[in-house]
C-alpha positions, 0 to 999 in steps of 0.5 A: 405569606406568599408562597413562590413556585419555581419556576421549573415546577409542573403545573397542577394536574400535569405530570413532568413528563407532559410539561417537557414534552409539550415544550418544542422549543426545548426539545429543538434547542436540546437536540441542537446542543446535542449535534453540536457536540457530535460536530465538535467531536468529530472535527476533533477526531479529524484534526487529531488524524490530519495532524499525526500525518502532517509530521509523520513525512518528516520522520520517514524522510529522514529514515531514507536514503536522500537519493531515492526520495521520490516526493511524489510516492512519499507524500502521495501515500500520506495524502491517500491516508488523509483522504481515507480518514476524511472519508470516513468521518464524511460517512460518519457526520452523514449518519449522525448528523443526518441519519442517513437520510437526504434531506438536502443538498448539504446531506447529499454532498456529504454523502457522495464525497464519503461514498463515492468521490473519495473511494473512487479518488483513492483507489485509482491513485492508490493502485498506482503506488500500490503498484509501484512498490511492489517492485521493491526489493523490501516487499520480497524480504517481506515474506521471511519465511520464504524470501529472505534468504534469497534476498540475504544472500543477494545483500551478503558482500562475501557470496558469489552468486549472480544475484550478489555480483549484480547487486554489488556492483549494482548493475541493475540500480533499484528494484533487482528482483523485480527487475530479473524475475520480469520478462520484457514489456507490457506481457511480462509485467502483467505475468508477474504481477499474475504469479505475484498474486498467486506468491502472495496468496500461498505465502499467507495461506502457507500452501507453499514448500521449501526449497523453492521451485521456479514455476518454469525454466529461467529464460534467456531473454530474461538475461539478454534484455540487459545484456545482450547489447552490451560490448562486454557481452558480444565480444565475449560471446561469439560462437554460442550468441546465436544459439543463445538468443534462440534460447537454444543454449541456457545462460546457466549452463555455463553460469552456474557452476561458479556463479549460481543465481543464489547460494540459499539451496548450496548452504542448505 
């Protein structure tokens, strides 16, 4: 009777360990199936992401007011995020697909546009949003521990402070704080964002107190970027406008006692 030997059985004298590893053809096929996989994986990760940010404008647009809906900042930010994850999963493919090693123009354009275009794409265009939105009323409120009450009571219908009277009749349309609390031109911008940083880094090492101080006396000219044109204000001010435009004669000496610039140091 004849004995048939499988197929997969080593031959005499050699060890399953030798028989698998002098098979090249078996290892290549192997290490194929497994970056295959590794592909696959990855592509799916990345649909999964791309996808969540497809719905997610649809969503948040239907939270916001219609009439300040600016397409550009809305779906720029989902895109910046896309582009982020595209990124990283660039990066990834790039170490386990390739090792990190460049072995050919493939490897090499993974590489630069997971480590090079993209980061420089997204920080640009990210530091234009960035710094758009930081302009906006929700980013102040942000800080509650600090902030809030000053833009509460600039929300409050009942407060008489010059914060609320201006919101509520919405003499400055977007952005009020901002808008204020910025002296005139490129300087002023520049100066706010500075002492921005320096709000921003003691509110979250807690290194500030309470009540808080303005760094220095509010200007005038921060008054009369606004309204030192307007007819209501030169018909009203006639004796005092020089003096004032000199910034010799503060707006809040007459202003505060009646319309405070907030109520928060009054209730407390």
């Amino acid at each position: 009777m004849l004995l048939r030997t499988p197929r997969n059985a080593p031959s005499a004298g050699v060890s399953p360990k030798q028989t698998h590893s002098e098979n090249p053809q078996a290892r290549g096929a192997l290490a194929r199936l497994g970056r295959t996989w590794q592909d696959l994986e990855l592509g799916r990760f990345g649909m999964q992401v791309l996808r969540g940010f497809a719905w997610l404008p649809a969503v948040t647009r239907a939270q916001h007011d219609v009439s300040k809906y600016d397409p550009v900042e809305h779906y720029g930010s989902r895109v910046l995020a896309g582009l982020i994850v595209i990124g990283m999963v660039s990066l990834l493919y790039s170490l386990i697909r390739y090792r990190g090693k460049t072995a050919g123009p493939v490897s090499w354009g993974v590489l630069v546009l997971g480590a090079g275009i993209l980061p420089i794409v997204v920080s640009s265009a990210g530091g234009v949003l960035v710094f758009e939105r930081s302009q906006r009323v929700a980013l102040c409120s942000s800080c509650h521990l600090a902030m809030k009450p000053y833009v509460d009571d600039m929300k409050d219908p009942k407060s008489q402070s010059l914060a609320a009277i201006h919101y509520a009749n919405r003499y400055i349309a977007d952005d009020q704080c901002y808008s204020c609390h910025t002296s005139y031109g490129m300087f002023g911008t520049l100066q706010a964002k500075a002492e921005g940083i320096v709000d921003v880094f003691k509110y979250y090492t807690h290194t500030f107190s309470v009540p808080l101080k303005m760094r220095h006396p509010y200007s005038n000219n921060d008054c009369l970027k606004c309204h030192g044109a307007s007819a209501k204000f030169l018909a009203s001010h006639t004796h005092d406008r020089d003096a004032m435009f000199a910034d010799e004669v503060s707006c809040s000496q007459c202003h505060d006692d009646d319309n405070p610039p907030h109520n928060v140091g009054m209730k407390q």
